[in-house]
C-alpha positions as CSV (number, residue, x, y, z in Angstrom):
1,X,19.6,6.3,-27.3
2,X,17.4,8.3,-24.9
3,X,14.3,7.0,-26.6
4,X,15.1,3.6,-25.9
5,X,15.7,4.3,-22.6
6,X,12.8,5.9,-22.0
7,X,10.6,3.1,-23.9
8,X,12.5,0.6,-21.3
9,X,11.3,2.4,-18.2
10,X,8.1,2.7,-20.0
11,X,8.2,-1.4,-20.4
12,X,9.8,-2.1,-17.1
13,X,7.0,0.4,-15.0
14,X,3.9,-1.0,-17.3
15,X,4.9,-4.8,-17.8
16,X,7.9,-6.0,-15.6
17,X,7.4,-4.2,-11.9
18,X,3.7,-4.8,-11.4
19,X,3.9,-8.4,-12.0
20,X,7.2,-9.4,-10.0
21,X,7.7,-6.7,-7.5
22,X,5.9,-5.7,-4.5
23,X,5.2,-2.2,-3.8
24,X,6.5,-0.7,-0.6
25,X,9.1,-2.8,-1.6
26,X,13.1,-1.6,-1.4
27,X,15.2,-1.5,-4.6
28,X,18.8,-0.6,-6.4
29,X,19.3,0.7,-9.2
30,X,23.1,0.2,-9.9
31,X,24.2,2.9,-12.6
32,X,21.6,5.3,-12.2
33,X,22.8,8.0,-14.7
34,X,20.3,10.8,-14.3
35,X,18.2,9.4,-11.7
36,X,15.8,9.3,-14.0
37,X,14.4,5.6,-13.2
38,X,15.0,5.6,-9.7
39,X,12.4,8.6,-9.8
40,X,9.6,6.3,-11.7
41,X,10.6,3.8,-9.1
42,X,9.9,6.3,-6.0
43,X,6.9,7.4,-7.7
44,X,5.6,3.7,-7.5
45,X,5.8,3.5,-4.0
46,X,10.0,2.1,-3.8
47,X,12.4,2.7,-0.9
48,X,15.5,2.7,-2.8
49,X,19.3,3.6,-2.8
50,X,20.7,4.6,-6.3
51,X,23.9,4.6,-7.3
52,X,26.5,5.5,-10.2
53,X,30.3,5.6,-10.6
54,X,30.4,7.9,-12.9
55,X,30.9,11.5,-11.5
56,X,29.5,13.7,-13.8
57,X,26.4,12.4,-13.0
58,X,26.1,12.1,-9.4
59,X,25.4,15.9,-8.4
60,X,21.9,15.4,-10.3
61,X,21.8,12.3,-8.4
62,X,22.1,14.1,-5.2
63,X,20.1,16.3,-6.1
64,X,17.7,13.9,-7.0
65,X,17.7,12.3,-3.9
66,X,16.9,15.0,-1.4
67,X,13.8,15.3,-3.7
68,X,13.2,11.8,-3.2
69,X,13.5,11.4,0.7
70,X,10.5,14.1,1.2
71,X,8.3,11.2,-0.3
72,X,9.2,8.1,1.3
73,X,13.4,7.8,1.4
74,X,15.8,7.6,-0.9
75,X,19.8,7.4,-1.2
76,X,22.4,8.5,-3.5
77,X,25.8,7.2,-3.0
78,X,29.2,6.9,-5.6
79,X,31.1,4.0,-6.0
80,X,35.0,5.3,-5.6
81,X,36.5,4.0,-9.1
82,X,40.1,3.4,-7.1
């Protein structure tokens, strides 16, 4: 399963992002697991907020996320499952 994510960033950074989206542009990414998109996102020049409901995850989010805000702002948030 992680190769196929990772060959879906891949396609969504090379082929889907350059051609629709405008970069500084502000995104979601809804269920961000690992963070790992929302980093290939900031790395493209996106002001984003990320977010996942699933606690195990969000301390790397977090974590994550201060990384991101040096570069250009970032947020991580949870989604209370109650």
């Amino acid at each position: 399963m992680e190769k196929t994510v990772q060959g879906l960033h891949e396609f969504l950074e090379r082929d889907v992002i350059p051609r629709h989206a405008k970069s500084p542009s502000t995104s979601l990414d809804v269920g961000c697991g690992s963070g790992a998109f929302a980093r290939r996102l900031q790395r493209m020049g996106f002001e984003l907020t990320a977010c996942d409901r699933t606690p195990p995850t969000l301390p790397d989010v977090n974590s994550t996320a201060v990384d991101l805000d040096d570069d250009g702002g970032s947020n991580a948030s949870s989604a209370s499952s109650t």
